[in-house]
N, C-alpha and C positions, 0 to 999 in steps of 0.2 A: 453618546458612544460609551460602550461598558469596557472596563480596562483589566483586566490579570495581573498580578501581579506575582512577578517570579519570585520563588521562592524554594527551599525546601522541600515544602510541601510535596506529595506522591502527584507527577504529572500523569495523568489517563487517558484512555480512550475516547469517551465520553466528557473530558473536558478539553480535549485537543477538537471535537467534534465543535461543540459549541464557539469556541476559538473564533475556528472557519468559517463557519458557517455564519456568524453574528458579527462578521469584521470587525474582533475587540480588539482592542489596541493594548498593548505590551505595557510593561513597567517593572522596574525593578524595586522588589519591597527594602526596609530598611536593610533587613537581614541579608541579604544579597550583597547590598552596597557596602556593608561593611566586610564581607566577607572577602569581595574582590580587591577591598583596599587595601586591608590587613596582609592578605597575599602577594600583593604588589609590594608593599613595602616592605615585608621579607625578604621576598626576593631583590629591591634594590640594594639593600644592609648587607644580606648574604654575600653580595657580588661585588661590594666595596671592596679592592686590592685585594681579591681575590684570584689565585692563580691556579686554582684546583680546576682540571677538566670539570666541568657538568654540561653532558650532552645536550645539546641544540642550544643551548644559552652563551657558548664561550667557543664550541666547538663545531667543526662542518656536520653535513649529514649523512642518514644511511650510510655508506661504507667508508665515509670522508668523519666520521666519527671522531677518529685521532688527529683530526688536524684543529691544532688552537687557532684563536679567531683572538687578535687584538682587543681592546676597551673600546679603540677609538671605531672600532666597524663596526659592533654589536649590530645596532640599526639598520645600516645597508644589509648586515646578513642575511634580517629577516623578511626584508623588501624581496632580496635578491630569490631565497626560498620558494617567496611566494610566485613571482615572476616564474621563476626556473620551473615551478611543478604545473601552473597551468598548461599540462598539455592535452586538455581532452579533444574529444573527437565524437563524430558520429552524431546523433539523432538531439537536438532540445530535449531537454528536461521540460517536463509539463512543469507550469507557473505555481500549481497547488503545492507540486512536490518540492517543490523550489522555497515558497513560503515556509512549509515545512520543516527545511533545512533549515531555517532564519531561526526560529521555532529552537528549536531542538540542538543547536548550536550556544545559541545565548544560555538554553537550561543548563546545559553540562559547564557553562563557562561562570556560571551564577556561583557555583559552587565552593569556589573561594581554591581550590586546590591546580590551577593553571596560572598564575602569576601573572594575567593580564592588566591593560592600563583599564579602570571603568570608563572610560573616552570610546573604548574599543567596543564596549558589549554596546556603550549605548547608539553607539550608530549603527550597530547592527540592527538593536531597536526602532530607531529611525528608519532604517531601511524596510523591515517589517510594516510599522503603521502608515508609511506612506506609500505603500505598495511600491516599495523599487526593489524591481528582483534582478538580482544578479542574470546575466546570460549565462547559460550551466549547459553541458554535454555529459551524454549518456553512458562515454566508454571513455577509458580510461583510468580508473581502479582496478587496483588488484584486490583492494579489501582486506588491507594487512598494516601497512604501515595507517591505518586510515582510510580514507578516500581519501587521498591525497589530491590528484587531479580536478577531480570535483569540486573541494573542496578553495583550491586554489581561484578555480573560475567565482566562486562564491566571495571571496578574500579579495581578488582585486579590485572592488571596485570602492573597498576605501580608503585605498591609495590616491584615487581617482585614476585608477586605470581598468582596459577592460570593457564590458557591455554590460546593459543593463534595458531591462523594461521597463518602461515608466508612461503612463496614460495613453495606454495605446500604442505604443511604439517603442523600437528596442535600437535604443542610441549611445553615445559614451558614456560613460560613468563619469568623466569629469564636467558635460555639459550638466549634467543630473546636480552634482554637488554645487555647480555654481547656480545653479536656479534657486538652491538651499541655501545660497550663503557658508557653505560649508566646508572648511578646510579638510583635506587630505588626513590620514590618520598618517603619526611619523610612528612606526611598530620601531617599539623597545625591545631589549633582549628578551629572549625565550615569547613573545608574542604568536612572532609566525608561525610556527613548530603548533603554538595553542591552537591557531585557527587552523591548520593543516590537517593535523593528528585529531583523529576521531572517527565514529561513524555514521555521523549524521546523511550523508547521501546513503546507505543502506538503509538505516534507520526512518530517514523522511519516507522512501518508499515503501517499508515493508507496515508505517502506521497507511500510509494511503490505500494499501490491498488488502492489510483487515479492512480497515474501515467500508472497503469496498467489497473485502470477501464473507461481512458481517447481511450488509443488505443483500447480497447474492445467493446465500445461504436460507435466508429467508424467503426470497422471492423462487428459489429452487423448490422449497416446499410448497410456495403457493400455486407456484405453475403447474408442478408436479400430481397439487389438487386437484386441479381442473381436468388435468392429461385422465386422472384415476375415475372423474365422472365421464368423461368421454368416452372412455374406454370400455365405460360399464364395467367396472371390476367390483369384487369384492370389499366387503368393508373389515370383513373380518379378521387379515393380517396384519389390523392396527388397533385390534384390541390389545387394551393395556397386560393383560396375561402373561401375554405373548413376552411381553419385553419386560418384564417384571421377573423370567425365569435367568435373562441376560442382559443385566440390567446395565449394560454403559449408557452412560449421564445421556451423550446425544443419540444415540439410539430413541431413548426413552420421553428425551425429548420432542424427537421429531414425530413418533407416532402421537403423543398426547396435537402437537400442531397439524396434523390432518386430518385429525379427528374433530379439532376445533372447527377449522378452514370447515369440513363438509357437514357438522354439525345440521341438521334439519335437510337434509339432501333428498328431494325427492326419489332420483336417481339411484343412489346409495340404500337407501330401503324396500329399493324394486328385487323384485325375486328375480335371482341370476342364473343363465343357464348352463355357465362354465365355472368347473369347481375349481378350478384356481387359473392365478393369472402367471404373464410373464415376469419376471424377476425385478424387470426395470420399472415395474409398478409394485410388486408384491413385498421387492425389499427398500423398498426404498428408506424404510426409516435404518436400514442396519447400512446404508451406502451412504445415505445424508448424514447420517447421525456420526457416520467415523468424520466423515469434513467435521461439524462441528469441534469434535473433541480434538482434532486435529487445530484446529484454531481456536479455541483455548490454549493449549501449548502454546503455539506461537504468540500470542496475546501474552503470555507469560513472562515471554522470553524478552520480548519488546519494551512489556512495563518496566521490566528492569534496566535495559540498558539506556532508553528515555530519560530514564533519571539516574543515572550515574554520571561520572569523571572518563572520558575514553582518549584524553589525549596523554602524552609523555616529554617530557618526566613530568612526575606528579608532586608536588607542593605540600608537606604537612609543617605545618605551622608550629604546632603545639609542639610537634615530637625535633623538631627542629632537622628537619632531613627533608632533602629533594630525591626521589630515586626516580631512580628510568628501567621503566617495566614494557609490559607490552599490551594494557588496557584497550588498545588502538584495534587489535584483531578480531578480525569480523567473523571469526571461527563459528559462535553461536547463533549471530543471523542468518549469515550463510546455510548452515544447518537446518535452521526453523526456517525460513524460505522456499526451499529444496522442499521440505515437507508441506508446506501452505501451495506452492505452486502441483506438487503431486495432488493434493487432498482436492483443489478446484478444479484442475484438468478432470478429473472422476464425477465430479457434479457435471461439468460438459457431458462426459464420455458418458452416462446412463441418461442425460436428459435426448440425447440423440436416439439411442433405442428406443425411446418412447414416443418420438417423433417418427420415426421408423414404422413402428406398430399401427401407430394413428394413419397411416398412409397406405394399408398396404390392403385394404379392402374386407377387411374381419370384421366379426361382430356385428354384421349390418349397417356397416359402414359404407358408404361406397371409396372404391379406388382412387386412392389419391386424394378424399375427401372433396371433388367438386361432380354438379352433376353434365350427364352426358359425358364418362371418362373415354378419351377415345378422342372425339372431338376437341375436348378440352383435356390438356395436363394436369393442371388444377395445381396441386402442392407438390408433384413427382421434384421436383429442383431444386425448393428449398431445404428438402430432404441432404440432398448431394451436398449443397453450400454449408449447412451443419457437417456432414461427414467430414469435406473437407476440414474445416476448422478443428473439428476435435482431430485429425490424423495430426494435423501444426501443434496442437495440445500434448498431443504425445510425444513428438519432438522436443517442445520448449520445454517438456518438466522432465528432461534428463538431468539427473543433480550438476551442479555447478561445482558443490561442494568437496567435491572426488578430484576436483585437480590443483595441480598445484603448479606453477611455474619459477623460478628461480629467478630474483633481480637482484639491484642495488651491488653488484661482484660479489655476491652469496652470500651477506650483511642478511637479504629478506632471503631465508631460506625456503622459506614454506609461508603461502599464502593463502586465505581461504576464497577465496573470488567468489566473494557474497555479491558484490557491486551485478556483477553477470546475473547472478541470482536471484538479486533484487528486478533487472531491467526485464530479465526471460517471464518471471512470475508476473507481472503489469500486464504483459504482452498476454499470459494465459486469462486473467481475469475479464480484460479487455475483450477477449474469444467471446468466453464464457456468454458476457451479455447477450451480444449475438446471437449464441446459442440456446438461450433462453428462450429468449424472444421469439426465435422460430419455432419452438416446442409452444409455447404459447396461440402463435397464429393458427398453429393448428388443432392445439386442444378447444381453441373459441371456436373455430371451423366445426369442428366436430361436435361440438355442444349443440349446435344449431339443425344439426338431425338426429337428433334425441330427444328435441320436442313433439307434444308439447310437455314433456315432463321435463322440469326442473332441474339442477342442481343445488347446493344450499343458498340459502341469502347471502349470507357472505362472500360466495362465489359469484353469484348475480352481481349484487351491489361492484366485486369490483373488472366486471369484463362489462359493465352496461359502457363507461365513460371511456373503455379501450373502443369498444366497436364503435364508437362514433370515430375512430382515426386510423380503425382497420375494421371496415366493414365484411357482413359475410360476400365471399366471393361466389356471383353466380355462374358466370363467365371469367374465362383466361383475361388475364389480365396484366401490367408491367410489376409484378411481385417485389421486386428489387423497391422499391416504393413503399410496398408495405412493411417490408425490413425493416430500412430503416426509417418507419415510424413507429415500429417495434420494440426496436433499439431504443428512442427517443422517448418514447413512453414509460421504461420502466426505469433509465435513466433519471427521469424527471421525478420520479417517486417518490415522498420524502418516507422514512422510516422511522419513529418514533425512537428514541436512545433508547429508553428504558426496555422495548422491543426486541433490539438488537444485540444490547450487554446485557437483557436479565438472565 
C-alpha cells in the first residue's frame, strides 16, 4: 500500500488523482507533526490565565462573539459548536467527495497555523485510510463562515457522534469507533472553530468536477471528432493558421487535438461538396478551447486554496499573535465555479447542435440516422433527451455567486454561496456525460453509412470496443438501454494524467 505523506509540499491535481485512484493511505511527515505541535503548545502557553477575548477559543460565536466563555467549559464549547452547526439537509454527499473533504481538511490543518491537538488530524487520518466516511448533506452552507454545516456532519463522528459509512453500510459513528478500539476525541479550545471554519466542502467538490471537467473536456473533442467525420465536414477550419492569427492557449489546443484524433482519416481527405459547415462543427476548437482556458483558471484558483490555511483565527507562531480574519470565505470558489459550471454547460449546449445536425437527414444521411425512417424513429428522442438536459444546464449555470443572504443577526453580512455552486456545477457536469454520450451514439450511428470509407485509426480503434456495447441500430429499438451504456462506457474510461494536465 503506497502512503503520502503530508506535508508542505504544493498539493495537485494530478497527485490528488493518484491519491484516489491508488487507495494511498495518508500520513503525516515529520514536518507536519512538528508544526501542529508547536502550534498547540502556543496556543496552550498563550491561553494560561489569560483573560483577553480571542474569538472562538474563550468566546461564543458568529454574533455571540462578545460573550466570554469560562476556562472550566472551553471543551464543551467546542463539542457544543460542533453539535449546534450540524444542521445540513437535502441530498448525500457522494463518498469520493466526502474522501475528499478528509483530504483537504487534514492538508489545511497540517499547516501548523490552527492550534489543533495532533490526536485530531490523526484520526481524521484514520478515518481516511480506513475508509470511514462521515455521513455528509449537500445543503446547508452559505460559503462564508466556512461550510460550516458540512463541515459539522464531517466533525461528528469523532466525537463518536453522528453517521458514518463504513464497509458497506452507513451506521453510528460510535459503533465504527468501538470496532477500532478507539476513544472519542475530547476537542480542546479553539479545536472546533478549526474543524468548522474552512472550505473544504467547496473545495472537495470543485477538485471532483476538474478532475471530472478535465476528462470531459477531452472526451468533448473526441466525440466531437467522430460527429466532424460523420458529418463529412471539412478539415480545413483546423488548420493550425487559422488559430495561430488568434492564438488563445485552448483554442490552439483544441484544433492541434482534432487534427491529431482524425490524423489519417479517410473520410477527412475525401473531396467535399459543401464549402463550409455549421458552427457547432466548424468552431469548435474556438467553443472547446474557451472551456479549456476557462479551466485552467479555475484549476488555478483551487491549487491555491487546496493548499492554504482557510479556517479563523489564524495562529502565527513566530510573530507571536493569533488574529481572526476571514480566510474562511468562499468568495473565490464561488466565483471560479460559477465560471467552470458556465464553461461545461456550453460543451453540453454545442455537443447537442451537433447531435441535432446528425439527425436531421442532410448530407446523405438518412432521417434520424436509422433505415426505413417512417416506420422506424430511429434517434428522433435521444435528440429531445439531450435538449432536455442542456435546457436544466442552462438553468443550473445561473451564477450562485450574485447572491447574497444575511445571517448570524448581521455578524455574516455577505456571503458568497459557493457551497450552491459547488452542488449546481456537479449536477451540470453530471448532464454533460449524458450528453456526450448521446452525441456519440449517434456520430458511431452515422459513421456506419459512410462506409465503406474510413475515418482515422484512431477513431476506428476507439468506437470498435464501444460497438460491441452499442451496436449499430437496424431496427427501433429500447434506446434508453443504449444511453445508459453510453454513459457507462465513457465513464469507465481511464484518461492518462499527463493527457488531462499537459
Amino acid at each position: 500500500m503506497k502512503t503520502h505523506y503530508i506535508s508542505s509540499e504544493i498539493l495537485d491535481l494530478s497527485t490528488i488523482k493518484d491519491i484516489v485512484e491508488n487507495h494511498t493511505n495518508l500520513a503525516l511527515s515529520e514536518e507536519a507533526q512538528l508544526n501542529i505541535k508547536k502550534s498547540r503548545e502556543y496556543l496552550i502557553n498563550k491561553m494560561k490565565d489569560n483573560q483577553t477575548p480571542v474569538y472562538g477559543i474563550n468566546t461564543g460565536f458568529g454574533s455571540l462573539c462578545n460573550v466570554k466563555i469560562s476556562s472550566e467549559n472551553l471543551s464543551k464549547l467546542q463539542e457544543n459548536l460542533v453539535m449546534s452547526h450540524a444542521c445540513g439537509t437535502g441530498e448525500f454527499v457522494p463518498k469520493p467527495i466526502i474522501k475528499l473533504m478528509l483530504l483537504l481538511k487534514i492538508q489545511s490543518l497540517s499547516y501548523g497555523y490552527s492550534g489543533v491537538q495532533i490526536e485530531t488530524v490523526q484520526r481524521l487520518i484514520d478515518f481516511f485510510n480506513n475508509d470511514i466516511l462521515p455521513v455528509i448533506y449537500s445543503q446547508g452552507s452559505l460559503g462564508a463562515s466556512g461550510d460550516l454545516a458540512p463541515l459539522a456532519h464531517l466533525s461528528l463522528p469523532l466525537l463518536g457522534k453522528g453517521e458514518v459509512y463504513y464497509g458497506g453500510e452507513r451506521m453510528q459513528a460510535d459503533k465504527v469507533l468501538n470496532k477500532f478500539n478507539w476513544e472519542p476525541i475530547t476537542l480542546q479550545a479553539k479545536e472546533g472553530l478549526a474543524l468548522l471554519n474552512g472550505t473544504q466542502f467547496m473545495s472537495a467538490y470543485g477538485v471532483y468536477c476538474l478532475l471530472k471537467s478535465y476528462k470531459l473536456c477531452y472526451l468533448a473533442d473526441l466525440i466531437g471528432s467522430v460527429s466532424i467525420d460523420a458529418f463529412d465536414c471539412n478539415m480545413s477550419p483546423f488548420n493550425a493558421l487559422v488559430h495561430l492569427v488568434r492564438p488563445h492557449r485552448g483554442q490552439v489546443k483544441t484544433a492541434e487535438q482534432i487534427l491529431e484524433f482524425l490524423e489519417g482519416s479517410e473520410l477527412g481527405l475525401s473531396e467535399k461538396k459543401n464549402v463550409q459547415d455549421p458552427y457547432s462543427f466548424r468552431c469548435i476548437p474556438q467553443v472547446h478551447g474557451a472551456t479549456k482556458d476557462t479551466i485552467h483558471f479555475v484549476h488555478k484558483t483551487f491549487k491555491t486554496e487546496i493548499n492554504s490555511v482557510t479556517d479563523n483565527p489564524n495562529i502565527f507562531v513566530k510573530e507571536d499573535v493569533i488574529i481572526s480574519g476571514g480566510n474562511f470565505h468562499g468568495q473565490p470558489l464561488a466565483l471560479a465555479l460559477d465560471y467552470l459550471a458556465i464553461a461545461m454547460a456550453e460543451l453540453g449546449n454545442i455537443s447537442e447542435r451537433r447531435t441535432y445536425q446528425l439527425v436531421s437527414g442532410l448530407r446523405e444521411l438518412p432521417a434520424f440516422l436509422v433505415n426505413n425512417p417512417g416506420l422506424n424513429s430511429g434517434f428522433m428522442i435521444p435528440q429531445y433527451t439531450a435538449a432536455s438536459i442542456v435546457s436544466q444546464n442552462k438553468q443550473l449555470a445561473t451564477p450562485a455567486s450574485v447572491d447574497s443572504i444575511v445571517s448570524s443577526n448581521g455578524q455574516e453580512d455577505h456571503v458568497s454561496m459557493g457551497a450552491n455552486g459547488a452542488t449546481k456545477c456537479l449536477r451540470i457536469i453530471e448532464n454533460l456525460e449524458t450528453i456526450l454520450s448521446i452525441e456519440l451514439m449517434n456520430a458511431s450511428q452515422a459513421l456506419k453509412f459512410r462506409e465503406p470509407k474510413k475515418s482515422s485509426p484512431f477513431i476506428e480503434s476507439f468506437l470498435k470496443p464501444y460497438r460491441s456495447i452499442v451496436p449499430f441500430i437496424e431496427d427501433d429499438r429500447l434506446l434508453a438501454d443504449d444511453i445508459h451504456a453510453s454513459v457507462a462506457y465513457i465513464q469507465s474510461m481511464d484518461v492518462d494524467a499527463e493527457i488531462l494536465f499537459g
